[in-house]
C-alpha positions in Angstrom: 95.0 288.2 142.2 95.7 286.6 139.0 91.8 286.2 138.3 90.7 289.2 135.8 87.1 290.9 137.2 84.6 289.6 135.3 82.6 293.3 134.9 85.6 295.1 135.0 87.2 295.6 131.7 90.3 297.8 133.4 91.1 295.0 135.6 93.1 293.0 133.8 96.2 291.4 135.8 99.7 289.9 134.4 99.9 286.1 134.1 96.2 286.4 134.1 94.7 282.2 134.8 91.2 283.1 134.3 88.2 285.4 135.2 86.2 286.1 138.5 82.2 286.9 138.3 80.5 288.0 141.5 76.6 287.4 141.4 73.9 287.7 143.6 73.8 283.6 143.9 77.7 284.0 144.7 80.9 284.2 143.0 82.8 281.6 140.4 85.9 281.5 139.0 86.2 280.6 134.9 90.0 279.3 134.9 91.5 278.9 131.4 93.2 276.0 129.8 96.7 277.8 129.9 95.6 278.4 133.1 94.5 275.2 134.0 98.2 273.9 133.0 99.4 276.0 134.6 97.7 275.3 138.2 97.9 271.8 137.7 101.4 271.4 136.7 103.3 268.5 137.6 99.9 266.7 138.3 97.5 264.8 136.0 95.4 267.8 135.2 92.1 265.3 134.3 92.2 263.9 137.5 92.6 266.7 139.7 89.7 268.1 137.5 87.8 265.5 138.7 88.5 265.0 141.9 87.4 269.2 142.1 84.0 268.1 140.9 83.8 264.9 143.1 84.2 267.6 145.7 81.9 270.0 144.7 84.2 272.7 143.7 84.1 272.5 139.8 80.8 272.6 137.7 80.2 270.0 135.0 78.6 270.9 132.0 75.1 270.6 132.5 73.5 267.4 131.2 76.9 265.9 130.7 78.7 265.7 134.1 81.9 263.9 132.3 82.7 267.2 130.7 84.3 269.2 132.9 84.7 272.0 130.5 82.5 274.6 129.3 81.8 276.4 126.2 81.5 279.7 127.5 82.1 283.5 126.2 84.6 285.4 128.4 84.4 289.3 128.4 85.9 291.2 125.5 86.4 287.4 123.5 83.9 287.4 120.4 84.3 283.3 120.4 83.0 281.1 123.1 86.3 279.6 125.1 86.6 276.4 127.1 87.2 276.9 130.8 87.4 275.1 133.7 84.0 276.5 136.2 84.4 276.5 139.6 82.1 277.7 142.6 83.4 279.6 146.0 83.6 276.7 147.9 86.7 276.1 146.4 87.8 279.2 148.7 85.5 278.7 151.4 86.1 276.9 154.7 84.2 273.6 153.5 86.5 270.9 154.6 85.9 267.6 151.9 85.7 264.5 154.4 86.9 261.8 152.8 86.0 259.4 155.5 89.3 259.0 157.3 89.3 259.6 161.3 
C-alpha cells in the first residue's frame, strides 16, 4: 500500500517507499533510498541488499552486478533517481533454501 502506481499519476499514497510497475513480463517494485532506510532500519541496509539479490529478489545493474542501485527515471521526476529494483518474487511463494533440513 505504500508503493505509488507506476501509470497512475493520481495514486500517490502517504509515506510513499517507492513505485509499483505492472508489465506484461510481471510486476517490480522501484523502492527509494528514503525508503530503503526506512525498510531496512535497524539492519545493515548493504547487506540485506545483498542478501535480496543473492536470493533473486533485487535486480543488479546490468553489467555490474555489485551495484545494487539503479539510475532510473521515476514518473513525474525530470532527473534520473537511484532505487533499489526488485522483481515479484519478493512477494511470491518462492521459498529461498538455504540448505538447512
Amino acid at each position: 500500500t505504500r508503493f505509488a502506481d507506476w501509470h497512475d499519476s493520481q495514486h500517490r499514497p502517504a509515506n510513499l517507499v517507492g513505485y509499483r510497475r505492472a508489465e506484461p513480463e510481471g510486476i517490480t517494485f522501484h523502492v527509494t533510498a528514503t525508503g530503503w532506510s526506512e525498510i531496512t532500519k535497524g539492519y545493515d541496509a548493504k547487506k540485506v541488499a545483498r542478501l535480496c539479490q543473492v536470493a533473486g529478489y533485487l535486480e543488479a545493474k546490468q553489467g555490474d552486478e555489485t551495484r545494487r542501485q539503479q539510475l532510473i527515471r521515476l514518473p513525474g521526476m525530470t532527473t534520473p533517481v537511484r532505487v533499489y529494483k526488485f522483481t515479484e518474487r519478493v512477494i511470491g511463494g518462492d521459498e529461498w533454501e538455504d540448505g538447512a533440513d
